[in-house]
N, CA, C and O atoms as CSV, one atom per row, in Angstrom:
chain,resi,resn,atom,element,x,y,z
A,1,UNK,N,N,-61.679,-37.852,4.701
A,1,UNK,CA,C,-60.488,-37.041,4.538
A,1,UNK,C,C,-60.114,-36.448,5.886
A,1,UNK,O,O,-61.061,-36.216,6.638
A,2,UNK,N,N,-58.896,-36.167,6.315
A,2,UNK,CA,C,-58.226,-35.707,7.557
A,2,UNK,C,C,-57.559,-34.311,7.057
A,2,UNK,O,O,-57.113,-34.154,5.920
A,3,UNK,N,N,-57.557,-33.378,8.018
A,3,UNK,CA,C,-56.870,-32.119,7.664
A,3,UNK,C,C,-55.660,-32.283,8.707
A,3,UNK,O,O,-55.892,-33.001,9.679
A,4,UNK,N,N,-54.301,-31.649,8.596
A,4,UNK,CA,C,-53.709,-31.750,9.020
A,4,UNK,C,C,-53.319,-29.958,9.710
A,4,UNK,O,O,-54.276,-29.244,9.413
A,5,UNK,N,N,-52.377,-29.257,10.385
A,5,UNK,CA,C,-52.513,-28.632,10.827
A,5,UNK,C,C,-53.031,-26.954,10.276
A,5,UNK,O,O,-53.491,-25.994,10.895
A,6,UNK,N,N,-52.696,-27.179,8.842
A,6,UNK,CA,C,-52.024,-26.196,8.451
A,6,UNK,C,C,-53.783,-26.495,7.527
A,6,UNK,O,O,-53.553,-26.340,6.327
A,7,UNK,N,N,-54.520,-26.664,7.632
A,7,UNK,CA,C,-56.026,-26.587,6.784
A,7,UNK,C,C,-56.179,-27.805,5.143
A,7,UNK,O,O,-57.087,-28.280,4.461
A,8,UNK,N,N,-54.939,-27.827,5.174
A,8,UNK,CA,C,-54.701,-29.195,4.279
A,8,UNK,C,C,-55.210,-30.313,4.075
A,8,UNK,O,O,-54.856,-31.220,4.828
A,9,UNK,N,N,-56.407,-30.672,2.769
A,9,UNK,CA,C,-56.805,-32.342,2.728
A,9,UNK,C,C,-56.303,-33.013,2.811
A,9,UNK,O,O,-55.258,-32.727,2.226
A,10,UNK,N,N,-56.234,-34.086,3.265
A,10,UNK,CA,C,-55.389,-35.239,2.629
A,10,UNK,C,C,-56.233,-36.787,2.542
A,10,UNK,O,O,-56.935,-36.973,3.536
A,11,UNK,N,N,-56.253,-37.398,1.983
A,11,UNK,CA,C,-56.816,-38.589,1.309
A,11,UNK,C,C,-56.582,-39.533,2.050
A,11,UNK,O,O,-55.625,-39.523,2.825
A,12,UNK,N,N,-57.517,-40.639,1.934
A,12,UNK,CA,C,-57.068,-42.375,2.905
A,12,UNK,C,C,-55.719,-42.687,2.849
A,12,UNK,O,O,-55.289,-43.248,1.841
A,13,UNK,N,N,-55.039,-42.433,3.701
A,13,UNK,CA,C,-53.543,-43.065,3.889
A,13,UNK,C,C,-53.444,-44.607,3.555
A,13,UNK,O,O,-52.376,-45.113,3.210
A,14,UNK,N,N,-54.563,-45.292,3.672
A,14,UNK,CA,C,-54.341,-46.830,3.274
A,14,UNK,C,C,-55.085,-47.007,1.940
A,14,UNK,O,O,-55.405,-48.143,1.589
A,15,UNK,N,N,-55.381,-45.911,1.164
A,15,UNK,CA,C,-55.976,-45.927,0.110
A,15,UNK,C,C,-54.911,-47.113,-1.092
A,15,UNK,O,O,-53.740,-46.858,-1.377
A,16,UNK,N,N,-55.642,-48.297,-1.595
A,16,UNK,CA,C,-55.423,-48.922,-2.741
A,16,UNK,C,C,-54.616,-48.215,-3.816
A,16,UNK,O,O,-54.985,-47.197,-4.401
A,17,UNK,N,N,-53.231,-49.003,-4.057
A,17,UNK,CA,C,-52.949,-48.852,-5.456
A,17,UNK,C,C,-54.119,-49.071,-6.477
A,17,UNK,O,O,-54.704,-48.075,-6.902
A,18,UNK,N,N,-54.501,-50.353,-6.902
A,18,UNK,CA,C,-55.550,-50.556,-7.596
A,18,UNK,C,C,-56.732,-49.388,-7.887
A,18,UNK,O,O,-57.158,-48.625,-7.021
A,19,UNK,N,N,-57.000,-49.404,-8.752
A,19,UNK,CA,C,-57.931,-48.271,-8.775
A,19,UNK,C,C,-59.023,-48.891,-9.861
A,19,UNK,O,O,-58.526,-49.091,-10.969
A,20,UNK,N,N,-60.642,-49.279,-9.707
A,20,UNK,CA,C,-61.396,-50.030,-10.884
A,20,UNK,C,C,-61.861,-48.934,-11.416
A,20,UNK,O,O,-62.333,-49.278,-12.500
A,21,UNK,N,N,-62.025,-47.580,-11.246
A,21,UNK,CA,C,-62.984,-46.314,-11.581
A,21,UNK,C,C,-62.758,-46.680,-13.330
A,21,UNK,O,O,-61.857,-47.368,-13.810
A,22,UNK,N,N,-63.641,-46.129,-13.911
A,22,UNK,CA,C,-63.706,-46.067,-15.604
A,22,UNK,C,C,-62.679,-45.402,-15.749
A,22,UNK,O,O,-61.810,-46.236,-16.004
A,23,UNK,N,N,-62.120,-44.161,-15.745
A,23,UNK,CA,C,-61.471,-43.238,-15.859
A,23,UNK,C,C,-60.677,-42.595,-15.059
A,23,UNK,O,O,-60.657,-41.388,-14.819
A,24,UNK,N,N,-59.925,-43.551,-14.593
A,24,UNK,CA,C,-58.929,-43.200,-13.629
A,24,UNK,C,C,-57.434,-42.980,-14.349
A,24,UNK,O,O,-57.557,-42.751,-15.552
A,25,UNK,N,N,-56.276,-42.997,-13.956
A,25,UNK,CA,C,-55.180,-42.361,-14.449
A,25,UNK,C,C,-54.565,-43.673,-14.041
A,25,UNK,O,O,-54.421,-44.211,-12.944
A,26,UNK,N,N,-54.206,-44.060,-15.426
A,26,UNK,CA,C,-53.229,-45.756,-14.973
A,26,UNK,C,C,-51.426,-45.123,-14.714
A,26,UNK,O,O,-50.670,-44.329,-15.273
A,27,UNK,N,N,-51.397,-45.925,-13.687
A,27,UNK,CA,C,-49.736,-45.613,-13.143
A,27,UNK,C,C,-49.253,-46.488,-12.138
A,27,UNK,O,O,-49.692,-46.748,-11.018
A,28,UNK,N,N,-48.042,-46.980,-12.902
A,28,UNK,CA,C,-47.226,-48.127,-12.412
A,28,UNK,C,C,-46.034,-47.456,-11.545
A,28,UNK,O,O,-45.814,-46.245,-11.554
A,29,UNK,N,N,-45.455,-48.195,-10.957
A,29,UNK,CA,C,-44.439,-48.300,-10.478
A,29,UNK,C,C,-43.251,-49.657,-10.824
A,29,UNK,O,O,-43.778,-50.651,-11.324
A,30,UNK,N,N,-42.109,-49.712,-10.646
A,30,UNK,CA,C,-41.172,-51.209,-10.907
A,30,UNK,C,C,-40.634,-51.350,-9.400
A,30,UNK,O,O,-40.370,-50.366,-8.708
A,31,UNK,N,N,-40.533,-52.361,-9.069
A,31,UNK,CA,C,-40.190,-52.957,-8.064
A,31,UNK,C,C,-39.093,-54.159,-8.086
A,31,UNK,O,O,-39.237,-54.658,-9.202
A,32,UNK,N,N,-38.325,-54.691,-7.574
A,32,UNK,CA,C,-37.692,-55.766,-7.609
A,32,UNK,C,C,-37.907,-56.774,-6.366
A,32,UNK,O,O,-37.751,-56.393,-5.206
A,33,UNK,N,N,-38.288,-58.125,-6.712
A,33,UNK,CA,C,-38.112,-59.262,-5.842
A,33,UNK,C,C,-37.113,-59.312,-5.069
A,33,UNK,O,O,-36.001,-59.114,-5.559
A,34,UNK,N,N,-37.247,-59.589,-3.656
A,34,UNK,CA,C,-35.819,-59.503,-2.779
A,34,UNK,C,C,-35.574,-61.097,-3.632
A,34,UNK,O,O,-36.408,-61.903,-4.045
A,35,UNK,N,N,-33.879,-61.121,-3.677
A,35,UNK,CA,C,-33.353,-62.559,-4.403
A,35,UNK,C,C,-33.280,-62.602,-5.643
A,35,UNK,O,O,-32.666,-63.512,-6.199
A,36,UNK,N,N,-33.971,-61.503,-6.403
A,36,UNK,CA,C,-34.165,-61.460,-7.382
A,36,UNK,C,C,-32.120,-61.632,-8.186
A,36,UNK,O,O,-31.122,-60.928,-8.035
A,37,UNK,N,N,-32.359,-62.777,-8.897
A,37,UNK,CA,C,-31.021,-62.712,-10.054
A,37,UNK,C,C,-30.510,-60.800,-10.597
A,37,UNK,O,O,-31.101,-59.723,-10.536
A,38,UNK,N,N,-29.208,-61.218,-11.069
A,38,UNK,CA,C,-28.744,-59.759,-11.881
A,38,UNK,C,C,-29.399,-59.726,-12.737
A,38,UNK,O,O,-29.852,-60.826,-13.053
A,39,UNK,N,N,-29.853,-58.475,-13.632
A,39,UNK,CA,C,-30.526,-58.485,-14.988
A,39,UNK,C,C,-32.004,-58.883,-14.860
A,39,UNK,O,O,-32.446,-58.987,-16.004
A,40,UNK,N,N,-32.906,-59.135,-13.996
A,40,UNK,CA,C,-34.290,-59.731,-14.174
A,40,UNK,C,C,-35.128,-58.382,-13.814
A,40,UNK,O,O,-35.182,-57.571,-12.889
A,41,UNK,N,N,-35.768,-58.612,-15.115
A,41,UNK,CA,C,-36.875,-57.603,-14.962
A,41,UNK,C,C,-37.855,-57.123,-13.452
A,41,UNK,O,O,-38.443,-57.889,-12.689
A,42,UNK,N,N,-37.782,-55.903,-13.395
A,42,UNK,CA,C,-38.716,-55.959,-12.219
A,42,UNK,C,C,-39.944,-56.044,-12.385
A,42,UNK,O,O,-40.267,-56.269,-13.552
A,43,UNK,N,N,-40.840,-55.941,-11.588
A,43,UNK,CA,C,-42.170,-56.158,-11.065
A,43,UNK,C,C,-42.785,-54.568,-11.536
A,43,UNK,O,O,-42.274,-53.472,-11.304
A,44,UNK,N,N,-43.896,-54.846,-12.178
A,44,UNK,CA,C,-44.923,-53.736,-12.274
A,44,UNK,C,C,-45.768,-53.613,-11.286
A,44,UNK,O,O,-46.280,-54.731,-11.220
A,45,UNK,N,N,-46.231,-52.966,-10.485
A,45,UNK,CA,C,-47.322,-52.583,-9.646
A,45,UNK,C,C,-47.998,-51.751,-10.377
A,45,UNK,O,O,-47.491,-50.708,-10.788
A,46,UNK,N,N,-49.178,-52.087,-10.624
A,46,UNK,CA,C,-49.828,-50.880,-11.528
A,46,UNK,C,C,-51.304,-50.757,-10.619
A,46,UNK,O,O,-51.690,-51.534,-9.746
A,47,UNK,N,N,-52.028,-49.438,-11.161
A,47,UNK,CA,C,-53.306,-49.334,-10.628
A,47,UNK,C,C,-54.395,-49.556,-11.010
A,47,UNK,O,O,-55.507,-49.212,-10.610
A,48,UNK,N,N,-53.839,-50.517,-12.303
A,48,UNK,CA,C,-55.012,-51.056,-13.245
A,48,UNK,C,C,-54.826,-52.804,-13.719
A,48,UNK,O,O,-53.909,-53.518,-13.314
A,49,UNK,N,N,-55.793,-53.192,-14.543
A,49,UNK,CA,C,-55.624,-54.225,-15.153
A,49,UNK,C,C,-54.265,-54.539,-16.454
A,49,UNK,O,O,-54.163,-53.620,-17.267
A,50,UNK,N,N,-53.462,-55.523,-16.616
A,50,UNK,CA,C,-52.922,-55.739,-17.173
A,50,UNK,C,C,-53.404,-56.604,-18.536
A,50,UNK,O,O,-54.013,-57.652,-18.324
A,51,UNK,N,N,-53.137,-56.179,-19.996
A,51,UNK,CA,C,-53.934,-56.751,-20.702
A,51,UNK,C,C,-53.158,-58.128,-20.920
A,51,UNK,O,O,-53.512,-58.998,-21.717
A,52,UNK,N,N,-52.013,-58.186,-20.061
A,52,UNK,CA,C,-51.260,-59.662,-20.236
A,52,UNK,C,C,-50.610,-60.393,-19.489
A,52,UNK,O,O,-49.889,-61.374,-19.672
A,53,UNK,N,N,-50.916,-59.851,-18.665
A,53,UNK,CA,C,-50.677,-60.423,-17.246
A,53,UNK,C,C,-51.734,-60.654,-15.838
A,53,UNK,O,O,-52.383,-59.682,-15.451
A,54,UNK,N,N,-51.828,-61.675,-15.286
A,54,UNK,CA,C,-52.461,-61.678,-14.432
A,54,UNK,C,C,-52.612,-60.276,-13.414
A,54,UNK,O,O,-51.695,-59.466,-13.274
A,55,UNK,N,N,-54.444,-60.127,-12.494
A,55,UNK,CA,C,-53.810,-59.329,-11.683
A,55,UNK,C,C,-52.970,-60.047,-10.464
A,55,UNK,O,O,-52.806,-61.225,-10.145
A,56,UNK,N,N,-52.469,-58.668,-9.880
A,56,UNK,CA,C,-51.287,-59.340,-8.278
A,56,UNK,C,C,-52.181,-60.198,-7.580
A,56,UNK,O,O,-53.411,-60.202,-7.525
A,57,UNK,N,N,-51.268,-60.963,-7.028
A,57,UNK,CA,C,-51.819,-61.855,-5.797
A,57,UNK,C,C,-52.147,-61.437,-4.661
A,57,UNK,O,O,-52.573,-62.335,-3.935
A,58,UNK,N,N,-52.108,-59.981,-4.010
A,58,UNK,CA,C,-51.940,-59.752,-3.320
A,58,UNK,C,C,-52.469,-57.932,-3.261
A,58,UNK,O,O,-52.477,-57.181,-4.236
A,59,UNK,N,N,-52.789,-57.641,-2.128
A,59,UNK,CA,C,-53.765,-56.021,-2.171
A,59,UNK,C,C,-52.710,-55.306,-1.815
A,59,UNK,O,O,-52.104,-56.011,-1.007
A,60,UNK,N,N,-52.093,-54.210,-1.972
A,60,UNK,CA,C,-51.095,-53.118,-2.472
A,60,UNK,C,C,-51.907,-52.143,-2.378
A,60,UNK,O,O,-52.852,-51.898,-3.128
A,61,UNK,N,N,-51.364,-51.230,-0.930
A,61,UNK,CA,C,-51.465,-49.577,-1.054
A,61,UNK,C,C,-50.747,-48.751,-1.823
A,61,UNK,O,O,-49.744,-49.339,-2.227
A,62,UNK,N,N,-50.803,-47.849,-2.134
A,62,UNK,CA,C,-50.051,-46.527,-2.646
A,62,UNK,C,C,-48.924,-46.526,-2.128
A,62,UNK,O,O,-47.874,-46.572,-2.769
A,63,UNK,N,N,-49.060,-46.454,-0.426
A,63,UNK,CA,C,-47.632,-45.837,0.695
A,63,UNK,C,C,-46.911,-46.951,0.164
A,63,UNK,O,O,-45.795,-46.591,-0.211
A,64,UNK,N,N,-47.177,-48.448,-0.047
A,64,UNK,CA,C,-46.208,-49.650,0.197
A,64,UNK,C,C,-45.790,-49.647,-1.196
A,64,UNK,O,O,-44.595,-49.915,-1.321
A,65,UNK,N,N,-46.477,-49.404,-2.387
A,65,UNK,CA,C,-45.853,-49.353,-3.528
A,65,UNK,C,C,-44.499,-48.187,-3.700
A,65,UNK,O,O,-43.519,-48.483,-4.385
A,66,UNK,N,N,-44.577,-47.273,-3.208
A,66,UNK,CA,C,-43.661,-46.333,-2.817
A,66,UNK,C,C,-42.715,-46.675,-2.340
A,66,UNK,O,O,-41.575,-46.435,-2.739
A,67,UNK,N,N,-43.163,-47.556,-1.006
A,67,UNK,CA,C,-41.897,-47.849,-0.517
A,67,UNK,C,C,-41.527,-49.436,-1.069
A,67,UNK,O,O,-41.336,-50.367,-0.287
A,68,UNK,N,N,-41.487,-49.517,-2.007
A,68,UNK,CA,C,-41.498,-51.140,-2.502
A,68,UNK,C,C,-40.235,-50.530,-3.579
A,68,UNK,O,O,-39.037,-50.810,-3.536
A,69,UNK,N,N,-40.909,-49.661,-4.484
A,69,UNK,CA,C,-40.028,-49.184,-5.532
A,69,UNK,C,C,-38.508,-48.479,-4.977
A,69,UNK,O,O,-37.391,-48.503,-5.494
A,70,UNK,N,N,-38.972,-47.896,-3.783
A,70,UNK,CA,C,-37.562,-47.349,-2.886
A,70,UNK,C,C,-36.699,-48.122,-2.307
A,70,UNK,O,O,-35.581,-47.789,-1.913
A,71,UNK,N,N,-37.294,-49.380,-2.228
A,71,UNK,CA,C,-36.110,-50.234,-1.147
A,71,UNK,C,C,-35.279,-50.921,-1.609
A,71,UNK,O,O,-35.426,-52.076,-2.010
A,72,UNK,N,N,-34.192,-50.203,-1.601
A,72,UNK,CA,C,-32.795,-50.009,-2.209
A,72,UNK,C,C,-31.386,-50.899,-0.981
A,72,UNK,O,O,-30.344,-51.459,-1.320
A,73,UNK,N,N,-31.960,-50.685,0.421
A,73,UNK,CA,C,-31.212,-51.218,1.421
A,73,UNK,C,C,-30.094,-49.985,1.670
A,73,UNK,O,O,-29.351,-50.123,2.642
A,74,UNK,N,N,-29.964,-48.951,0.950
A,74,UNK,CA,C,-29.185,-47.762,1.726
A,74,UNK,C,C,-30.721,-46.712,1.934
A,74,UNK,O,O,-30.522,-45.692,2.594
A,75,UNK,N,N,-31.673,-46.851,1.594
A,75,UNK,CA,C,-32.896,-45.692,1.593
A,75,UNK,C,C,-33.708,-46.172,2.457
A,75,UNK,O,O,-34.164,-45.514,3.392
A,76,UNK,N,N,-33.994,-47.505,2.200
A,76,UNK,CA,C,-35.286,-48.278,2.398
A,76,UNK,C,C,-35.354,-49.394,2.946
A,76,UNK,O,O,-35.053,-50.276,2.142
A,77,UNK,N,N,-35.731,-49.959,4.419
A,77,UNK,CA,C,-35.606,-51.351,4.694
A,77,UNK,C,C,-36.843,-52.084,3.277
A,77,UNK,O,O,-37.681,-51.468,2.618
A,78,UNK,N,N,-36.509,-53.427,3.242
A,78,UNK,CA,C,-37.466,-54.538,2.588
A,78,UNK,C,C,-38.715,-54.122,2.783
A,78,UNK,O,O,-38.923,-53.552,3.854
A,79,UNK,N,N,-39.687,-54.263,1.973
A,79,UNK,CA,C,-41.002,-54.645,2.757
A,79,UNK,C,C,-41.558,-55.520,2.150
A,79,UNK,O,O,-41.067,-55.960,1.111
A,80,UNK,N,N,-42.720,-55.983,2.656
A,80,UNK,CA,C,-43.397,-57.131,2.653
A,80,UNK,C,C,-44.818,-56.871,2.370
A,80,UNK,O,O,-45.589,-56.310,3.150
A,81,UNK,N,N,-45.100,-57.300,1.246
A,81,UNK,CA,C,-46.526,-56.855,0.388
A,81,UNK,C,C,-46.794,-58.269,0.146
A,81,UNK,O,O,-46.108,-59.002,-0.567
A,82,UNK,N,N,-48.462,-58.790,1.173
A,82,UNK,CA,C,-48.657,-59.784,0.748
A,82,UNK,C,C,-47.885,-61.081,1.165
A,82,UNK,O,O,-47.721,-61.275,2.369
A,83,UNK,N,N,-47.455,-61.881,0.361
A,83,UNK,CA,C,-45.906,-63.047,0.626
A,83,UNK,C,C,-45.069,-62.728,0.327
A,83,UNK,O,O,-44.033,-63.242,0.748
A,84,UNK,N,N,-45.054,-61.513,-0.730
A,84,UNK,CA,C,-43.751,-61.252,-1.025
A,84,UNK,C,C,-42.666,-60.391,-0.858
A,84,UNK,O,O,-43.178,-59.314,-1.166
A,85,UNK,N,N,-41.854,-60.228,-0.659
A,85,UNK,CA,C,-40.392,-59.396,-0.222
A,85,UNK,C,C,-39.996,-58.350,-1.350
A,85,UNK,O,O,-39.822,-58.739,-2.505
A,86,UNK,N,N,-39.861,-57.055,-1.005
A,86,UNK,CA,C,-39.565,-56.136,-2.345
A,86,UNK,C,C,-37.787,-55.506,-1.860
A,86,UNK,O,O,-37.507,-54.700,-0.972
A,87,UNK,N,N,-37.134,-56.010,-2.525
A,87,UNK,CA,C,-35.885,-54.793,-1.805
A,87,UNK,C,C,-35.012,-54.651,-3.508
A,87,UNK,O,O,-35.048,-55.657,-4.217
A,88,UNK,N,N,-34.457,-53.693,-3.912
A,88,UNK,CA,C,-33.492,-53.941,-4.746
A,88,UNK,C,C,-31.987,-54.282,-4.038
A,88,UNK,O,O,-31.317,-53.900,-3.078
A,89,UNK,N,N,-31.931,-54.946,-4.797
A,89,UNK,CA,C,-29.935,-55.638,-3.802
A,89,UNK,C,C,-28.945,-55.436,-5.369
A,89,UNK,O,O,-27.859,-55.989,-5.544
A,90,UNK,N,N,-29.490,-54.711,-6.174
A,90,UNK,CA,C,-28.031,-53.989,-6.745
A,90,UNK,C,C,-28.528,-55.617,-8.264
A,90,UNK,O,O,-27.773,-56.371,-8.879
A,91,UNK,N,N,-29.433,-55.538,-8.274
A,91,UNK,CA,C,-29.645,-56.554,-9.908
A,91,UNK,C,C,-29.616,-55.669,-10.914
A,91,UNK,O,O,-30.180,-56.253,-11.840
A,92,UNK,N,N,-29.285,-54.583,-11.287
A,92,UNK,CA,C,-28.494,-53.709,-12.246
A,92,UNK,C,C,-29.603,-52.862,-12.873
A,92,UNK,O,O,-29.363,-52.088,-13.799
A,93,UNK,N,N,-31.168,-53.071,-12.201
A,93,UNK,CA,C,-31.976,-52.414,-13.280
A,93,UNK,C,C,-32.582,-51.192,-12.571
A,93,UNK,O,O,-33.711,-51.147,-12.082
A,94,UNK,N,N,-31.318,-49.832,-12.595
A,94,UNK,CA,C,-31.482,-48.606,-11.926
A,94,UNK,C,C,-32.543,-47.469,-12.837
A,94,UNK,O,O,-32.747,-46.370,-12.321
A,95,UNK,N,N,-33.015,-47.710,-13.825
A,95,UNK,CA,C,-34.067,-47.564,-15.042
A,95,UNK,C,C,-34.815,-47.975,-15.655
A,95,UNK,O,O,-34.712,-48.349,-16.823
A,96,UNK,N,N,-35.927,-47.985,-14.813
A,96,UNK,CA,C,-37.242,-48.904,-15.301
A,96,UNK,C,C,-37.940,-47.891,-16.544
A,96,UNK,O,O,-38.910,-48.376,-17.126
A,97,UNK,N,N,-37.547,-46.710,-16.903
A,97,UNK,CA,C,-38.372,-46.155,-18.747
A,97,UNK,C,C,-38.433,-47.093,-19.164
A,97,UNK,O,O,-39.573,-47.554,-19.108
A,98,UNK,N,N,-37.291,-48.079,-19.889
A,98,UNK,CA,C,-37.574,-48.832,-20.957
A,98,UNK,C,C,-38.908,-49.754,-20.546
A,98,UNK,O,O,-39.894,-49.747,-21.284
A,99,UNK,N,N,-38.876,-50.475,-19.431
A,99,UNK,CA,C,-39.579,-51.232,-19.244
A,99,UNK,C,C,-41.329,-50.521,-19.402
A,99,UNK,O,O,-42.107,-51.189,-20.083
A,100,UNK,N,N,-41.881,-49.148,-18.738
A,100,UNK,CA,C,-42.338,-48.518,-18.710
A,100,UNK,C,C,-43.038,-47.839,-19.902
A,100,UNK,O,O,-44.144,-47.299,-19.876
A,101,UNK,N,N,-42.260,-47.953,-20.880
A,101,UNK,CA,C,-42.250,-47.458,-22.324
A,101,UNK,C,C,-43.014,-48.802,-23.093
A,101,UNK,O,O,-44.056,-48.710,-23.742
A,102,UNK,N,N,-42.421,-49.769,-22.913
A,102,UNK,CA,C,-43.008,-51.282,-23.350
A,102,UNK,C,C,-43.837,-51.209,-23.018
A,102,UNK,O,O,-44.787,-51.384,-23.780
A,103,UNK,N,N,-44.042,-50.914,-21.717
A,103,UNK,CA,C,-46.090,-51.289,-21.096
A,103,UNK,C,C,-46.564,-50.692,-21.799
A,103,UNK,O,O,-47.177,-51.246,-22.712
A,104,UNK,N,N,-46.491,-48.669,-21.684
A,104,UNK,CA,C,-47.283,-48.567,-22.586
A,104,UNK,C,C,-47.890,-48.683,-24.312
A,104,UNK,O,O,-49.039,-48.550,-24.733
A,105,UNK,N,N,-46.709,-48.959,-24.989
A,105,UNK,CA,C,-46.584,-49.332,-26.180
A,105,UNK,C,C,-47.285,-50.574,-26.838
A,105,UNK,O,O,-48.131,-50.660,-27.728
A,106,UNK,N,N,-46.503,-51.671,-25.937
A,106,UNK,CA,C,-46.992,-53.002,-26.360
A,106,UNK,C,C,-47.719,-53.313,-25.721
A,106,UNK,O,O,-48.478,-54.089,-26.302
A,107,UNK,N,N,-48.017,-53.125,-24.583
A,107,UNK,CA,C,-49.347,-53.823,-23.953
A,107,UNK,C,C,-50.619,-53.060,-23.550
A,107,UNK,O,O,-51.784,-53.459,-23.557
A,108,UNK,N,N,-50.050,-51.707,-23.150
A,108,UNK,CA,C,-51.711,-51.309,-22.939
A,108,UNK,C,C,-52.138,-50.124,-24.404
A,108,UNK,O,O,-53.324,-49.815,-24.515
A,109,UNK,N,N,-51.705,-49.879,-24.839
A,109,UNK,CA,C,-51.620,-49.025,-26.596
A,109,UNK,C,C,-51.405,-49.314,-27.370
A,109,UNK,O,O,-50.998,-48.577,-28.267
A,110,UNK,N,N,-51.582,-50.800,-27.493
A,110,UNK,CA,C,-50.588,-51.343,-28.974
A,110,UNK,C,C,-51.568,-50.257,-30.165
A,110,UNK,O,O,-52.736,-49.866,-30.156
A,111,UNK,N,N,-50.477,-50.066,-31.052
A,111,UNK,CA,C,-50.811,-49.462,-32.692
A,111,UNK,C,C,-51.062,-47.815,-32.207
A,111,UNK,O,O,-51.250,-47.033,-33.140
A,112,UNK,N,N,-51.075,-47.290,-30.921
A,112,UNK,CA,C,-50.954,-45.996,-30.858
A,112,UNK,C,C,-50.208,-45.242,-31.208
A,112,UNK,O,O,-49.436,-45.888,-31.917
A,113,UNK,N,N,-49.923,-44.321,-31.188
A,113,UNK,CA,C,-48.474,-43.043,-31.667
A,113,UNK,C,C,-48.677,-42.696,-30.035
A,113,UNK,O,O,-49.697,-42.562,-29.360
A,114,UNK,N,N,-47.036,-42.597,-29.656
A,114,UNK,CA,C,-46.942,-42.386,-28.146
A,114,UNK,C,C,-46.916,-40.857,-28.028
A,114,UNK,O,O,-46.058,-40.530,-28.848
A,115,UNK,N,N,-47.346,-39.847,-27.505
A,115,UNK,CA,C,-47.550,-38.318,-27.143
A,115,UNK,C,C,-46.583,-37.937,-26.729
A,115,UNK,O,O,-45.736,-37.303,-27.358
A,116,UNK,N,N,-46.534,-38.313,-25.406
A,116,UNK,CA,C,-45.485,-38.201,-24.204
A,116,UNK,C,C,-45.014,-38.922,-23.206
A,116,UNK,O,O,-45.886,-39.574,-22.631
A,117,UNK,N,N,-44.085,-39.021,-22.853
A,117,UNK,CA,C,-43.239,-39.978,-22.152
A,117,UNK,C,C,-42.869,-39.068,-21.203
A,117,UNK,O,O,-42.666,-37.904,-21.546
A,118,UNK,N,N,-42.714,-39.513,-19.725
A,118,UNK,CA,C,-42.104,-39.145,-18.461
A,118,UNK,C,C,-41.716,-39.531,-18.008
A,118,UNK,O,O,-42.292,-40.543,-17.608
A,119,UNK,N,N,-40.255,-39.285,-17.452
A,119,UNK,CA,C,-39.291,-40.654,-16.218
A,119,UNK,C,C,-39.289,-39.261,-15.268
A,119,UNK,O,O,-38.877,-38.157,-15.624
A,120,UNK,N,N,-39.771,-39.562,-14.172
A,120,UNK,CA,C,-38.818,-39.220,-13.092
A,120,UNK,C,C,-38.133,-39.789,-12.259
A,120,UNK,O,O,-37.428,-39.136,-11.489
């Protein structure tokens, strides 16, 4: 850990999205493929296993998932995770809940009663 001026922890800056701990706190992000068609679902980055999907091809920090989900092209240049290119170019999907809501529902909780839900 590094302190910064002011007596402040702060954690591995290149610290892994991925996270294998037993009991860690699963949390995705959506992303879009640069090229990606209008209307196509984005990309989950998550910090866990998917019960239906392969894991990524590719090793994903925290900072780059951040800036993967941000790159919008007025906020955020592209970046490049791995082979692949993340930018949104306006494919219409400015609200990833629904998608978000599905993960947890149908794929990682199926038959649960959902508690609480959060978009920010």
């Amino acid at each position: 850990m590094s302190f910064n001026g002011y007596g402040f922890r702060f954690g591995n800056p290149d610290a892994a999205l991925y996270d294998n701990r037993e009991f860690r706190t699963k949390t995705a992000v959506t992303a879009v493929y640069k090229g990606s068609r209008a209307n196509t679902p984005p990309v989950l980055l998550r910090s866990y296993d998917s019960r239906r999907e392969p894991p990524p091809e590719f090793e994903c920090t925290i900072w780059q998932a951040g800036r993967a989900t941000s790159a919008t092209g007025l906020a955020f240049k592209p970046i490049q995770i791995g082979q692949y290119v993340f930018i949104d170019e306006g494919s219409g999907n400015f609200n990833p809940a629904p998608q978000a809501l599905d993960e947890a529902v149908v794929n990682e909780w199926p038959g649960r009663e959902l508690g609480v839900f959060v978009s920010v």
